[in-house]
N, C-alpha and C positions, 0 to 999 in steps of 0.2 A: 466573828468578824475577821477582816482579812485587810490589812493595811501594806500599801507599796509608796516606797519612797527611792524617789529617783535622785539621780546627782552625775556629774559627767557633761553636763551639756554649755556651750559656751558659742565665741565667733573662733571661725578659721578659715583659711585661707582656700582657694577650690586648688587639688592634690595635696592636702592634708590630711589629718588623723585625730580620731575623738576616743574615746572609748565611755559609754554608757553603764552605769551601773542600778540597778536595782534590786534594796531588801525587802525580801514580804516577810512579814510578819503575823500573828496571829494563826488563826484556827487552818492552818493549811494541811490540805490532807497527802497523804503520799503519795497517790497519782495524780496528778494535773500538768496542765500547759502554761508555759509562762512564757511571754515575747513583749516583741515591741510593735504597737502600731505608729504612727505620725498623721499630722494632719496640718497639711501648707493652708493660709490664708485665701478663700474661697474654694476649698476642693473636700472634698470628702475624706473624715479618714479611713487610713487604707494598713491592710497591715506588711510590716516590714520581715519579721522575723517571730519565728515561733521554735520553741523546743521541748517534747514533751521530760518528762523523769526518764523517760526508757532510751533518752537523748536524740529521739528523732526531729529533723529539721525542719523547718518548713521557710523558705525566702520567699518575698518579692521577684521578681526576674531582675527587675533594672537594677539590682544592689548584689547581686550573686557573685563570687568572684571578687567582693569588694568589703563585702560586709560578713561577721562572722559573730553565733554568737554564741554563746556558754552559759553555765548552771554549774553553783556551787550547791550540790546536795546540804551539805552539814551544817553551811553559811543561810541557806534557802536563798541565793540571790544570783540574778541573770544579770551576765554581760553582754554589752553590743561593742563587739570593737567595728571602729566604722574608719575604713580606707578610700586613699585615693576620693576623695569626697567631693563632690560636684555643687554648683548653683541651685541645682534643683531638688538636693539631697535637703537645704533650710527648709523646715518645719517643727511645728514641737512635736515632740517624740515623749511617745505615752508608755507607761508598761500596762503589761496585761496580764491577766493570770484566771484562769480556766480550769473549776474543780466542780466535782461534783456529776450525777446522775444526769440532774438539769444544767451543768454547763454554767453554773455560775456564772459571773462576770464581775471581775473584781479591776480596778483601774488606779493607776498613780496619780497623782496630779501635774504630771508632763514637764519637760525640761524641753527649755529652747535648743534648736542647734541651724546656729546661722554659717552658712558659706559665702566667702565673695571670693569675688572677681579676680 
């Protein structure tokens, strides 16, 4: 089993700055993908950021330039540092993590990240 726990999520202001943190825990194997997806109140979620072990990236378009994320190998845990942050950037923000043949699918239980005005 494979346990993620999120922490980092809070309100701020639109052009400020958050940084997301995520530990997984458990049976994690050495290669996999670990990121973040979000999901805004009636919209599908969608994902934000991915990076695998071998440290390749994967963004959203509309967060590129803004959003940035990392992997502590030794810790097992992805950061989201998130800039410059917009109205439309509020949603909970999920982690994800991605192991295995079949692609697993292992999920945190989400942190709010609200922006105003």
């Amino acid at each position: 089993q494979v346990q993620l726990v999120e922490s980092g999520g809070g309100l701020v202001q639109a052009g400020g700055s958050l940084r997301l943190s995520c530990a997984a825990s458990g049976n994690i194997f050495s290669i996999n993908t670990i990121g973040w997806y979000r999901q805004a109140p009636g919209k599908q979620r969608e994902l934000v950021a991915t990076i695998t072990t071998g440290g390749i990236t994967n963004y959203l378009n509309s967060v590129k330039g803004r959003f940035s994320i990392s992997r502590d190998g030794a810790k097992n845990t992805v950061y989201l540092s998130m800039n410059s942050l917009k109205v439309e950037d509020t949603a909970v923000y999920y982690c994800n993590l991605k192991q295995g043949v079949y692609s697993a699918n292992y999920w945190g239980q989400g942190t709010q990240v609200t922006v105003s005005s």
